[in-house]
Structure formats: structure tokens, C-alpha cells
N, C-alpha and C positions, 0 to 999 in steps of 0.2 A: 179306457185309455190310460188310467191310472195306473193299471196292473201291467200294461205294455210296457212301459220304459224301463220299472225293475226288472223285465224278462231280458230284453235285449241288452241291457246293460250286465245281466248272467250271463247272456251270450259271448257279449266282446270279452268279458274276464274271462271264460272259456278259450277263445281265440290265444289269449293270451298267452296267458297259461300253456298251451298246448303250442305255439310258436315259441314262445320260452325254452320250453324244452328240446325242439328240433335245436334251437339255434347252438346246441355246444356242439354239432356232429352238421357232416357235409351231407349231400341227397345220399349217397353210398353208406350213410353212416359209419365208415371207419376213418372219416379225417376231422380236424379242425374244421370249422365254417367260415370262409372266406369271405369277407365281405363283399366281392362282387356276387354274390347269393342273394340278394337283398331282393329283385326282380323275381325268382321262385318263392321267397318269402310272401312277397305281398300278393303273388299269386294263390298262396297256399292260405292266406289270411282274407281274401277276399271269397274264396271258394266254401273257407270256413265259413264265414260271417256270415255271406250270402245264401247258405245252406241253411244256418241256424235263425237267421231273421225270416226266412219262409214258415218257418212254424207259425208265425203271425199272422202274416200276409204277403204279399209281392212286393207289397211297398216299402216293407220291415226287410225283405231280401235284399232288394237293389240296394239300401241304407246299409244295411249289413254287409254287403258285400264291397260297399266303398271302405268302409270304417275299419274293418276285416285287412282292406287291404292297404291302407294308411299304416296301418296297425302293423303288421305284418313286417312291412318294409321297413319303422322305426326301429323294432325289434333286433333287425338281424344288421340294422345297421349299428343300433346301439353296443349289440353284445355280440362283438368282432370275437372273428376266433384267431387261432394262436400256431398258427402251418407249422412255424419252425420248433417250435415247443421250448420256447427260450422266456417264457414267463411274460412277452407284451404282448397286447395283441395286435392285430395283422393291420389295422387302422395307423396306429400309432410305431408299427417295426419301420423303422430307416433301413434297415437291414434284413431283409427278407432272408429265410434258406442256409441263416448260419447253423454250423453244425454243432451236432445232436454235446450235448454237456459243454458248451461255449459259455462261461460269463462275459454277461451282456449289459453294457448300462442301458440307465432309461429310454434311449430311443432304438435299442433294439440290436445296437451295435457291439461285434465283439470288443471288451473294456484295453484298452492299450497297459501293456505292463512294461515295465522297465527294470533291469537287471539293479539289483539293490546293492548300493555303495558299501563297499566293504571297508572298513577302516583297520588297517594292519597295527597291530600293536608296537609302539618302539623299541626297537631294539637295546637289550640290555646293556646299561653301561660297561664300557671295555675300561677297565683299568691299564694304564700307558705306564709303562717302564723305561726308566733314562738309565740307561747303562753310562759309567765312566771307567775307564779301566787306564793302566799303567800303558798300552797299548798307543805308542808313539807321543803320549803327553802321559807325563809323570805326575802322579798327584797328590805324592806325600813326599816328602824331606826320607832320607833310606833310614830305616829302622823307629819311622817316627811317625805320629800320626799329625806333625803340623803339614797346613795346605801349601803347596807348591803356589806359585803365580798364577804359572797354566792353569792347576786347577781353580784359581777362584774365577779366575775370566769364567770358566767355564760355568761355572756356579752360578757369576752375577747371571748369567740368561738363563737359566735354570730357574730363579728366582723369578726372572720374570713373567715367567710360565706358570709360577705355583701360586701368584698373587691376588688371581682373578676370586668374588664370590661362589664361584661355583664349586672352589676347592671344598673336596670335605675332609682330605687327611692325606699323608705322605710319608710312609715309611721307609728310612733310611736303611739300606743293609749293607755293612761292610762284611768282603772276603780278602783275604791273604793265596799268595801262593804255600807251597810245603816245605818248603827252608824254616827249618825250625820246628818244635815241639808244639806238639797240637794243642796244647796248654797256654803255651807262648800266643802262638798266633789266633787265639780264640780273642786272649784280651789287646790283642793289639787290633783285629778288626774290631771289636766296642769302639775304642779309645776314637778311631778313623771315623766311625758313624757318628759319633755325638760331634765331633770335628764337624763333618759335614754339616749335620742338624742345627749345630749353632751359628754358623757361618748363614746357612740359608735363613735364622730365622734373623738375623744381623741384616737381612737385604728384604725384610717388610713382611715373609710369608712367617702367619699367625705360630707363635708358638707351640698354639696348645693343639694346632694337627698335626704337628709334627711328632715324630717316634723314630728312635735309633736302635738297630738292632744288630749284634756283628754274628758273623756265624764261622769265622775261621778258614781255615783250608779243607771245611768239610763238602763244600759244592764247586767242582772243578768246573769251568767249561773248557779247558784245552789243555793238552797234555804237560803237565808237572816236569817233565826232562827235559824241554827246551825254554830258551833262553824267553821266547815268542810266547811260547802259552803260557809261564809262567807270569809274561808281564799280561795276559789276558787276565787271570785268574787275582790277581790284584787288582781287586776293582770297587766300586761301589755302586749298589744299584737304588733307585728311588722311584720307591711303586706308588703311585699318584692313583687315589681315591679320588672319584668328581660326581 
């Protein structure tokens, strides 16, 4: 009796063992093993058992053939197989029959993805240019670089544009029309720009971003022979850095 239990209990490891191994493959062996297979399992475990507990006796088979078949049915219930080949197996898939290279979370389902926020970079500061020109409001004294009336109205808002912290600098540029020697009207646009620049910095915007620059009758925008483009061309521009 002593020597019986070690045998039978080689047996059921045997069972095992050789159920273990059916269990990664279906009856046809070329699929996963579906866990409704568990009923051929434990037939296949009972048939075993019962086979190898006859080496004993009848009474070692019928035992063996229970235990075989207990055995069996654990088995292929324990170590479910994987139909859809998405790495869960068929026990624990929520989602059966998804297709072949789907990422899948834990319960077997394809994983939900979402178009990723794109953050547009801000657009590069625009530098803003105030044009003032002779062009229906006059802005120096004739042949002078002191400010007109018109032009300081014009300026005080001007100023109040340039006062805010976000200024980083504001370059003053005086032009002339072509009356006159380009020598002349070289230092007569300076004279007009620093005009400007100290007037603006008289109305609270920082000194020290400010910059005047004249450039003469060298940059026309409108035509030199009339009365109209000449007073265009007399102008002063302020290119505002922010």
C-alpha cells in the first residue's frame, strides 16, 4: 500500500504534465485553447488517470479516473488560451476577435487614443511703425525742426502708446523732402528726430529706449515733383520695439 500512493501520485504528475502541455493548442492543434475546451480537457484527464491508475488495480482506475478528470478540467480552465493573439487570455479578454497588431489594455480591449495637443508656437513680435508726415497736418515750423501744435497733439497720444512696460525701445527717424542739398537736409532730418525723441520723452516714455535717427531725402515714398508727395516725404517715422 505504501508503494501505491507514490505510483499514483506519478501518475496524476503524469496527467498533468501531459494536460499542461495540450492546454497552449485547441483539439486541431493549430489554434489557441479556448476555455470552453475544459469538458474535452477533463475527459482527456480522466481517460488519462483512469488508464494509468489500472496499472494498480480497478480501484486505482476508477480514482484515477476521477482525479484525472478533476485535473484536467482545472487545467485548461486555469491556463486559458489567447484566440485573438493580443497578449490576454480568452478568460479575462472583454474583447474578443480584436485585430491581429491592436494595442490592447488589461481587459483585452482596443486602448482608446486621442489626437495629442499641439501647442503652436507665438507668433514673432511685429514691430509697429507710426508714420507722421507733413501730409495735411504740418509738423515742424518751415525750415525749422521746432514742433507745430498739430504735431505735439499728435505726439501727446503717441506717447501714450509708448508708456506701457512692455516697451523695449523706439527709434525716432526723420526724412525731408529734396528742396535742398542732401547735406542740408541730412542735418535738418537729425535736428527733427531728436525734436521728436525729446518731446516724447517730456510726455513720461523712458529716455533711455528712446533713439533718433534722421536719414534726409535719401528714402522717398512719393514722388519729389509734387506739391502732395513732397509733403509725404516729410515725415517722421517711430518704429516701436515691444
Amino acid at each position: 500500500m505504501g508503494n501505491q500512493l507514490p505510483r499514483v501520485a506519478i501518475s496524476l504528475l503524469l496527467v498533468s504534465s501531459f494536460l499542461s502541455g495540450c492546454a497552449s493548442t485547441s483539439s486541431n492543434g493549430s489554434a489557441p485553447l479556448n476555455q470552453g475546451n475544459w469538458p474535452i480537457c477533463s475527459l482527456i484527464g480522466g481517460l488519462a488517470g483512469g488508464g494509468l491508475g489500472s496499472i494498480e488495480s480497478s480501484a486505482w482506475a476508477a480514482g484515477g479516473a476521477a482525479a484525472g478528470a478533476i485535473i484536467g478540467g482545472l487545467i485548461c480552465y486555469a491556463q486559458d488560451g489567447d484566440a485573438d493573439s493580443d497578449g490576454v487570455f480568452d478568460r479575462r479578454d472583454d474583447c474578443p476577435n480584436t485585430p491581429a497588431g491592436a494595442t490592447v489594455d488589461s481587459r483585452g480591449c482596443p486602448q482608446r487614443t486621442y489626437p495629442q495637443a499641439t501647442t503652436e508656437a507665438p507668433p514673432p513680435p511685429q514691430d509697429e511703425v507710426i508714420v507722421l508726415s507733413d501730409m495735411g497736418n504740418v509738423l515742424f515750423a518751415f525750415d525749422s525742426a521746432e514742433l507745430t501744435s498739430t504735431a505735439k497733439e499728435q505726439l501727446v497720444a503717441v506717447a501714450n502708446r509708448l508708456t506701457g512696460a512692455n516697451l523695449v525701445g523706439a527709434k525716432v527717424i526723420g526724412y525731408t523732402d529734396s528742396v535742398g542739398s542732401d547735406q542740408y537736409n541730412q542735418g535738418l532730418s537729425e535736428r527733427r528726430a531728436r525734436s521728436v525723441a525729446d518731446f516724447l520723452a517730456s510726455q513720461g516714455v523712458p529716455a533711455d529706449k528712446l533713439t533718433a535717427e534722421g536719414r534726409g531725402e535719401s528714402q522717398p515714398v512719393a514722388d519729389n515733383e509734387t506739391d502732395a508727395g513732397r509733403a509725404q516725404n516729410r515725415r517722421v517715422e517711430i518704429q516701436v520695439d515691444r
